[in-house]
C-alpha positions, 0 to 999 in steps of 0.5 A, spaced: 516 456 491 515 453 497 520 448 496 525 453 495 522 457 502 523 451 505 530 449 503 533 457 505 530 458 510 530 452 516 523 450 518 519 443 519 513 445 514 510 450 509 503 454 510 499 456 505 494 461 505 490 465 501 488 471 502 486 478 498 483 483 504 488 487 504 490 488 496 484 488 491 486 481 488 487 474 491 494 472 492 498 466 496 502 466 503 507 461 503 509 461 511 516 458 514 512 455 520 514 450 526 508 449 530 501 451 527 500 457 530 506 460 526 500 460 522 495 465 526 495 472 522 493 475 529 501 475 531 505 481 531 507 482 524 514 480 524 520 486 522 525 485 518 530 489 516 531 490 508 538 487 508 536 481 511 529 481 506 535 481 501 539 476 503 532 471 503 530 473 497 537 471 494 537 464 499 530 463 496 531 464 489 538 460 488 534 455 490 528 455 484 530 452 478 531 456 472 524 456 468 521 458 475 527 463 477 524 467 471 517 467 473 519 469 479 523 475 476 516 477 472 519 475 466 512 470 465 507 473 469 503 478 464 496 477 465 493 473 458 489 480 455 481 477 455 483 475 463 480 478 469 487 480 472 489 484 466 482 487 465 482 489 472 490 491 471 487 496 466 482 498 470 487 500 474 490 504 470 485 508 469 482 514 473 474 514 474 470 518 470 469 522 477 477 522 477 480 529 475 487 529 474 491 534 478 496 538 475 501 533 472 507 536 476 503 535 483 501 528 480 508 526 477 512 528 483 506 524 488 507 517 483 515 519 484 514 519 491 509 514 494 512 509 488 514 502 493 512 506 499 509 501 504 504 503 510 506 498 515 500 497 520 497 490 522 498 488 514 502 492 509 499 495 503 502 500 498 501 508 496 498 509 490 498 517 488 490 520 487 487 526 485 479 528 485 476 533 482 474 537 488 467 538 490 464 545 491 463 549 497 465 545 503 469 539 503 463 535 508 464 528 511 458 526 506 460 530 500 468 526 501 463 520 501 460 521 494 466 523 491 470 516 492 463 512 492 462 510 498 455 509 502 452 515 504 453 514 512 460 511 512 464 513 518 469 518 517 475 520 522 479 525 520 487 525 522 493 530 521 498 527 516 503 528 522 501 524 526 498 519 521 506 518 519 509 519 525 511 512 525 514 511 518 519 518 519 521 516 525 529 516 524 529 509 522 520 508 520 518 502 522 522 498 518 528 500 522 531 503 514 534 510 515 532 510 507 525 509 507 524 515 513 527 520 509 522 518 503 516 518 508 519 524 511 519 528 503 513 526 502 510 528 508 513 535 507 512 535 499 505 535 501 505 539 508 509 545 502 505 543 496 497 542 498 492 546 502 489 544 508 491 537 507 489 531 512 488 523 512 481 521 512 479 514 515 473 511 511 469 505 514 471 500 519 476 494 521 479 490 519 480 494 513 479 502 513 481 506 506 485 511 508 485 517 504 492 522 505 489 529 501 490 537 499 487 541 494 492 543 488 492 551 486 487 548 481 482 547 487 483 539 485 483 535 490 490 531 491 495 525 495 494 518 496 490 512 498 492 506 502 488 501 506 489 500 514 488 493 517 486 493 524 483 486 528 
């Protein structure tokens, strides 16, 4: 793969780093580079229009013989079934035992929407559809904070999801991709229409913060979607 990276796109080296912070698994970074601070990941994060992304992935992959080409595509990149990666794939399947599912139209309608939605900040990490069994009474900071696990005392800031979106349903969103600001512009609304009281819950501190987007259901169920925020 960096072999191919470095025939398409013009650079004197490939950096490699390793890093898992912003997904909950290890994975690879291979950085077309011509001076080792290309390498700092303290840079602006460089946006690329999806069209352009198109062009690179083509350039890249018509490098790449035929065996890797295939792997690339995911056509040989099923965990082996006793793995860790697959034991965590299914783990993530699955809700937790605390996890009560909203009703299956909210839940399906949120997966539809936030499927291969990205939120951009110092890194990007994808939407994933949640919903929690709501606890009762009031929805403090300490009871949200039993309700996703999290340690008694973790900050929690609170934002409207408006202004949590704000970038992203701007007319072009952050990607400058029309497309993409209609999908998060859907989304904000669909969950503004279909949910109570909803807000986006910042949890703990930088670099990353998990962020929660929830409202309640007509079932008094708690849901939305999860992310994760870089912040240096």
């Amino acid at each position: 793969m960096a072999q191919a990276v470095r025939e398409a796109v013009p650079c004197k080296r490939i950096g490699v780093a390793v890093i898992g912070l912003e997904v909950p698994h290890a994975h690879i970074h291979l950085i077309p580079m011509n001076r080792v601070s290309d390498m700092n990941f303290a840079n602006p994060k460089i946006k690329v229009a999806e069209a352009r992304m198109k062009e690179l992935a083509a350039a890249i992959s018509a490098k790449l013989p035929p065996e890797a080409e295939a792997s690339a595509q995911g056509q040989a990149t099923e965990p082996a079934p006793d793995s860790k990666a697959a034991r965590e794939s299914s783990k993530a399947k699955m809700p937790s035992s605390d996890d009560a599912p909203a009703s299956d139209a909210v839940m399906d309608q949120l997966q539809t929407m936030t499927k291969g939605l990205f939120y951009m900040s110092e890194s990007d990490a994808p939407l994933e559809a949640v919903s929690y069994a709501a606890p009762e009474g009031e929805l403090t900071d300490a009871a949200l904070l039993r309700l996703l696990g999290q340690p008694d005392g973790t900050p929690v800031e609170t934002k409207e999801l408006t202004v949590f979106l704000r970038n992203h349903t701007a007319d072009n969103g952050v990607l400058n991709n029309v497309e993409l600001a209609n999908r998060f512009k859907a989304l904000q609304m669909f969950m503004k229409q279909e949910l109570q009281e909803t807000k986006v819950y910042r949890i703990g501190k930088g670099p990353q913060i998990q962020t929660f987007a929830l409202g309640k259901t007509e079932e008094g169920k708690l849901a939305g979607f999860k992310t994760v925020l870089t912040e240096t």
